[in-house]
N, C-alpha and C positions, 0 to 999 in steps of 0.2 A: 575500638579501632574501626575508622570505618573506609569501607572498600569500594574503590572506585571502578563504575563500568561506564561502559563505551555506550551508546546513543545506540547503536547495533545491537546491544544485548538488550538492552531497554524494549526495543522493539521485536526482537525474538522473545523476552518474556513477556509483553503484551501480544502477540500471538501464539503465547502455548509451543514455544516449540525450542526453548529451553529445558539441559537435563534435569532431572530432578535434584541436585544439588545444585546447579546454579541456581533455581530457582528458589529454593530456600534461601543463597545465599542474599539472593536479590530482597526476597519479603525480610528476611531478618536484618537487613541493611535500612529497608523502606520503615522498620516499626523506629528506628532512631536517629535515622538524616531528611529532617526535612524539606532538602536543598533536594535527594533525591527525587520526595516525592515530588515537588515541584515541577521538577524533569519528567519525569512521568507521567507527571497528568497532562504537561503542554503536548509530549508525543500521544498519551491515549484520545484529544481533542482534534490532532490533526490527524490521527486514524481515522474518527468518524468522519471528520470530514472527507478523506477521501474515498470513504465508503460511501459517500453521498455525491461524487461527480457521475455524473453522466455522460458520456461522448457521442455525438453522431457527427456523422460527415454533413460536409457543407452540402446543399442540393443541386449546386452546378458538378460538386464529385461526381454523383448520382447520376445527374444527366450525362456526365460524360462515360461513365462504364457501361448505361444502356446504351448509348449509341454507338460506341467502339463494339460492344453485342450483336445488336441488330446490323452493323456493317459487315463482322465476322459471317452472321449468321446469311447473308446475302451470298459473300463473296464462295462458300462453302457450295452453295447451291447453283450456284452459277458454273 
């Protein structure tokens, strides 16, 4: 019989934070629905990838929270 999970769980057992029975139930599912693992591995591929984005702000952000700063930092002393 094989038991259907949610994309949710998938992802809570690729970070370890499934109970220890779900998690069992999930590997004892994975040793005979291939269809699982397949799900599986396309979430464990887009984890890493989003382990691999970077974000910074654009430099006109930048420019603009130094300068709202230094105009605070005027109007304060003023």
């Amino acid at each position: 019989m094989t038991i259907l999970f949610t994309p949710e769980e998938l992802i809570q057992y690729l970070y370890q934070e499934t109970s220890p029975e779900k998690t069992a139930a999930i590997e004892a599912s994975l040793q005979e629905d291939w269809t699982l693992r397949e799900k599986l591995e396309v979430l464990r591929t887009s984890v890493k990838s989003l382990d691999r984005i970077v974000e910074s702000p654009r430099p006109q952000v930048l420019l603009n929270i130094m300068n709202y700063a230094r105009e605070s930092a005027i109007e304060s002393v003023e």
